[in-house]
C-alpha positions as CSV (number, residue, x, y, z in Angstrom):
1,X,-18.5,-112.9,24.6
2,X,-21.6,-112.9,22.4
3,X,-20.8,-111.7,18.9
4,X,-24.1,-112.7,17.1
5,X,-27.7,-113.7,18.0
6,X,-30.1,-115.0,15.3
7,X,-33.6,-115.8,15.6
8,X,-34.3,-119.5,14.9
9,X,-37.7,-119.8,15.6
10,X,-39.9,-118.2,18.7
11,X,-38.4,-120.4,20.8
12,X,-34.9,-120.8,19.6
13,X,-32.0,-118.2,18.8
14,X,-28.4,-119.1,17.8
15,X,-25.7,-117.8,19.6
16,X,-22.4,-116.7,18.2
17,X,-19.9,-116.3,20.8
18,X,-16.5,-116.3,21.8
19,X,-15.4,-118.6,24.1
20,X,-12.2,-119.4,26.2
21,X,-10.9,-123.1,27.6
22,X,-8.1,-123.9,29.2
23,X,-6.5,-120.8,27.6
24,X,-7.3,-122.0,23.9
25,X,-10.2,-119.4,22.1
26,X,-12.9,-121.0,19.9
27,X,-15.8,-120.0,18.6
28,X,-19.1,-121.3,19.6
29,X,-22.0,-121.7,17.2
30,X,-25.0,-122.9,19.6
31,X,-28.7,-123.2,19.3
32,X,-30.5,-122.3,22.9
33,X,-33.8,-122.4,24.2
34,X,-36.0,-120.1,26.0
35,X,-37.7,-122.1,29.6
36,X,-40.6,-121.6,31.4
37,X,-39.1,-118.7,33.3
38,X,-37.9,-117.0,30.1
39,X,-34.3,-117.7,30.8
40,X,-32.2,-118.9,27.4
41,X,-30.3,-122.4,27.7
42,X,-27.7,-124.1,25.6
43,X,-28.8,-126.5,24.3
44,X,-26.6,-129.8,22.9
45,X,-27.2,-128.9,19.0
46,X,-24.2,-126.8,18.2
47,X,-20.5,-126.9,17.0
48,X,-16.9,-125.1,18.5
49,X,-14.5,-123.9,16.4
50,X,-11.2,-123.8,16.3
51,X,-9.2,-120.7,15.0
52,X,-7.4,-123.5,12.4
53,X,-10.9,-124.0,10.8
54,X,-13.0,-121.1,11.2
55,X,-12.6,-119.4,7.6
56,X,-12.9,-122.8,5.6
57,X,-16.4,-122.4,7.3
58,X,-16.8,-119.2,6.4
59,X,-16.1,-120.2,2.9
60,X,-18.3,-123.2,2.6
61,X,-21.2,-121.0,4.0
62,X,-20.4,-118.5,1.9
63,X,-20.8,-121.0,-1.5
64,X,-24.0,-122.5,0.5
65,X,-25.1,-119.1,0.0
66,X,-24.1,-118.5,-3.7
67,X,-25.8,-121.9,-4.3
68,X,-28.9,-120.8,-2.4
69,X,-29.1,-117.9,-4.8
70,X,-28.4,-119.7,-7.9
């Protein structure tokens, strides 16, 4: 299930998604490409995770962010 979908470039969006395998949900942060034909493909450059690591991500983006700002 996509949850997000963020322009990376013209010919690159990441996908936020939710993702099920072998009965264990993770979240899927991928970067996919746009071919000839217009259809989007995963692409290798990406990262899963699990539901055990998923908010100290959220809080190290979030201070990426802060320090961004600062």
């Amino acid at each position: 299930m996509i949850i997000s979908e963020i322009q990376k470039n013209t010919k690159e969006v990441v996908r936020i998604s939710v993702e099920d395998y072998k009965g264990h949900k993770f979240v899927d942060c991928r970067v996919y490409w746009q071919d000839e034909a217009g259809d989007w493909k995963p692409s290798k450059k990406g990262i899963a995770l699990n539901d055990e690591c998923i908010d100290e991500v959220i809080k190290g983006l979030q201070k990426a962010s802060k320090a961004l700002e600062g």
